[in-house]
Rosetta silent file (secondary structure, phi, psi, omega in degrees, C-alpha in Angstrom):
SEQUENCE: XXXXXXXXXXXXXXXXXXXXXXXXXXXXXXXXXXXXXXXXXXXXXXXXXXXXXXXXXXXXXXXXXXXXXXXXXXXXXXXXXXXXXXXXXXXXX
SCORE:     score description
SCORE:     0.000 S_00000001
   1 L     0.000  123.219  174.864    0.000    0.000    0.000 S_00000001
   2 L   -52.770 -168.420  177.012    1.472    3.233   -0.851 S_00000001
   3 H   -95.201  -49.009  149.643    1.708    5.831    1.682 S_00000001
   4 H   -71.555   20.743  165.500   -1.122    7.836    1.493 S_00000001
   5 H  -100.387   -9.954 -155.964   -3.383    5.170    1.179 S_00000001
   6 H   -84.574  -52.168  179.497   -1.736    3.701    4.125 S_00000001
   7 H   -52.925  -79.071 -129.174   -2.291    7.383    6.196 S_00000001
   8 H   -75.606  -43.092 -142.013   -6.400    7.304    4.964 S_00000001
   9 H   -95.629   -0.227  179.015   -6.752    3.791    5.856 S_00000001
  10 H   -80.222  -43.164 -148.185   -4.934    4.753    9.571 S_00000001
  11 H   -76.478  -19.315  175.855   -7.465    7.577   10.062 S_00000001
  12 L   -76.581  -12.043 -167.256  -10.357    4.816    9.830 S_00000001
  13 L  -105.825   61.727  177.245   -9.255    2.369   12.743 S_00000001
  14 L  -154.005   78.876  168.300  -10.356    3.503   15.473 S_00000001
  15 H   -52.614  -41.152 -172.708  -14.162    2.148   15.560 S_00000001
  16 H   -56.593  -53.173  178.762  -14.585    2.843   19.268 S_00000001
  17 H   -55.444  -43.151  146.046  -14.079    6.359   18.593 S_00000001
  18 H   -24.569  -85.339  167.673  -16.845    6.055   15.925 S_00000001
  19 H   -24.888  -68.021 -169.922  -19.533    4.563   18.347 S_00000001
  20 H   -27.402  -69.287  172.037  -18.446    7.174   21.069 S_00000001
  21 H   -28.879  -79.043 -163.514  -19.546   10.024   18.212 S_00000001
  22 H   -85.297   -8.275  162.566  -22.217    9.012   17.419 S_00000001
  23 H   -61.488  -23.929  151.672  -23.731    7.748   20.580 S_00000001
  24 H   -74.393  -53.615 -160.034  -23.585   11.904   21.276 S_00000001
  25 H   -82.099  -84.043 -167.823  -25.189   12.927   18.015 S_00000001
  26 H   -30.740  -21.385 -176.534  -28.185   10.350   19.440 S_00000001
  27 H   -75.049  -41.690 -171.326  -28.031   12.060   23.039 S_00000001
  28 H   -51.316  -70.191  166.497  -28.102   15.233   21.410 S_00000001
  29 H   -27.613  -78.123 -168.947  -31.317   14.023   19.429 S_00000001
  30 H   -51.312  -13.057  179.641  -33.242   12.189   22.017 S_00000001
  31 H   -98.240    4.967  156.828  -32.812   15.095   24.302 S_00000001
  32 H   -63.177  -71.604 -178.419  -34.139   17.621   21.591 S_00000001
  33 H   -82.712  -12.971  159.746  -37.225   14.662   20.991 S_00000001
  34 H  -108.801  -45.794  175.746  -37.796   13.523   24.024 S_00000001
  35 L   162.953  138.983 -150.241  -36.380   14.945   27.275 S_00000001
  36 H   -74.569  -30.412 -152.422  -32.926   15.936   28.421 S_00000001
  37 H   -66.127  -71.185  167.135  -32.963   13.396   31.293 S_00000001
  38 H   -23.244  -58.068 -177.456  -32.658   10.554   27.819 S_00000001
  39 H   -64.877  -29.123  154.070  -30.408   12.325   26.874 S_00000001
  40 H   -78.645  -57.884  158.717  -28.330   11.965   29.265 S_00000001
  41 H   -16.828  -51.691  158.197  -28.798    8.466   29.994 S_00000001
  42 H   -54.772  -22.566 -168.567  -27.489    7.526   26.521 S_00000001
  43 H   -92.565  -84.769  175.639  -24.199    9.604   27.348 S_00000001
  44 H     3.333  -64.423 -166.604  -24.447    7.910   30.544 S_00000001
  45 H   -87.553    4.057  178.258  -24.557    4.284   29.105 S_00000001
  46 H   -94.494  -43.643  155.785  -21.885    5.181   26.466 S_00000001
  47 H   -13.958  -59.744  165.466  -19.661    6.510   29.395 S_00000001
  48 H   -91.117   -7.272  156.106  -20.038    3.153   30.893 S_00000001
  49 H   -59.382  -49.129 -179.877  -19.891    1.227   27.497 S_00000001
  50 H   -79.869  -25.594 -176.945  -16.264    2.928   26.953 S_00000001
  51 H   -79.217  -38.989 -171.210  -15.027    2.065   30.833 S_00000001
  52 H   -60.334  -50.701 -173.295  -16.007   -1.485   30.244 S_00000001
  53 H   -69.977  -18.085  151.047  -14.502   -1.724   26.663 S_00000001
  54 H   -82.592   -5.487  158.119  -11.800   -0.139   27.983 S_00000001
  55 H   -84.266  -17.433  160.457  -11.124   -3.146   30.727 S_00000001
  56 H   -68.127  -54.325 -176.734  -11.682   -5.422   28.039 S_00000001
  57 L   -62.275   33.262 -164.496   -9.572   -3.972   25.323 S_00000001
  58 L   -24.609  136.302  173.598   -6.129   -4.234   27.293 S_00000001
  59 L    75.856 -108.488 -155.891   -3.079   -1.945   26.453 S_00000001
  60 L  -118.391   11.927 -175.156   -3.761    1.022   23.860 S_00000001
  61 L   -99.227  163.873  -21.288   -7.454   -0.712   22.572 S_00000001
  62 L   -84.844  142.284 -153.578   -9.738    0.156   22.134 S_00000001
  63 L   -50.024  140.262  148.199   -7.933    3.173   19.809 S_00000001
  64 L   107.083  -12.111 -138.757  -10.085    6.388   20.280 S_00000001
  65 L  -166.266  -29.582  162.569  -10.924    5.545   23.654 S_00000001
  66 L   -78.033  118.204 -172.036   -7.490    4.974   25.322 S_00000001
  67 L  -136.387  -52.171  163.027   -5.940    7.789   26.660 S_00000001
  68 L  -131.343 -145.369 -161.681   -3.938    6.486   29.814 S_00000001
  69 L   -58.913  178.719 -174.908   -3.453    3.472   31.808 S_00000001
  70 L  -105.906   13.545  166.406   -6.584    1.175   31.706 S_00000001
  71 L   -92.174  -75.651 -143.293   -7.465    1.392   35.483 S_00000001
  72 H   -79.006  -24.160 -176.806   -7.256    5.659   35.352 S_00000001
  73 H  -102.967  -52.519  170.513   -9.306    5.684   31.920 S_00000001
  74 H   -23.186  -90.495  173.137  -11.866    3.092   33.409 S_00000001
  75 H    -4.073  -93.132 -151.310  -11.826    4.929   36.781 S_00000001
  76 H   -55.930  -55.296  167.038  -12.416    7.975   35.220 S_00000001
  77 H   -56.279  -70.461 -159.835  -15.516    7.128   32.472 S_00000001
  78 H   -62.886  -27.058 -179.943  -17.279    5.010   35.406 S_00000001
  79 H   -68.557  -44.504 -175.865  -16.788    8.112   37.948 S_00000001
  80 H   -70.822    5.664  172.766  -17.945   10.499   35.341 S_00000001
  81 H  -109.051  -37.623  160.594  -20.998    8.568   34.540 S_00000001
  82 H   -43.458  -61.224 -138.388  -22.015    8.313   38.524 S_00000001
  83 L  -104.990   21.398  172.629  -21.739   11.366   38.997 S_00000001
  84 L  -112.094   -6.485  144.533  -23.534   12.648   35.826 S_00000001
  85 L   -89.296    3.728  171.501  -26.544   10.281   37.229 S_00000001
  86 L  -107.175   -5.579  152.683  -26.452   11.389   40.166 S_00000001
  87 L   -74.161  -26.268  157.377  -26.738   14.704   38.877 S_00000001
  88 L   -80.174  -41.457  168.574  -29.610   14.253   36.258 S_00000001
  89 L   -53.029  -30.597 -160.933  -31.463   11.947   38.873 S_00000001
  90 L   -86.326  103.193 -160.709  -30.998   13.468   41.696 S_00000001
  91 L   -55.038  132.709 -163.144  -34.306   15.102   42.694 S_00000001
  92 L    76.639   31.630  177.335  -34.637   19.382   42.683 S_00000001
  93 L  -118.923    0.000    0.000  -31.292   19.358   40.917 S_00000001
């Protein structure tokens, strides 16, 4: 493969990072058609969708999604998704 076919076809592997995206452009939606609370919830379960897939995906997987060790990027996606449910849940907030 030549080299800039090699570069296009780099810019494509990182699926997780895909998902991530568009699981956002859907939050955005449902909370525009339904109700903001949905809308979070879908961030919410993608939050916890990326801490998991990042305890699966071991070492630098899954691309798009890795950023440091795979305890501290878990850790960090499962805390921010507590504490973004316990801030849309949490009643008079």
């Amino acid at each position: 493969m030549s080299e800039p076919q090699a570069e296009a076809h780099e810019r494509h592997r990182a699926p997780a990072l895909w998902l991530v995206t568009t699981a956002i452009a859907l939050a955005c939606v449902a909370a525009e058609v339904v109700d903001a609370q949905v809308g979070v919830a879908v961030i919410i379960g993608t939050l916890v969708a990326a801490a998991v897939a990042r305890l699966v995906g071991r070492g630098r997987h899954p691309e798009g999604v890795a950023v440091r060790s795979t305890w501290q990027d878990a850790v960090t996606l499962g805390g921010l998704a507590v504490a973004m449910g316990v801030l849309v849940f949490a009643p008079g907030v």
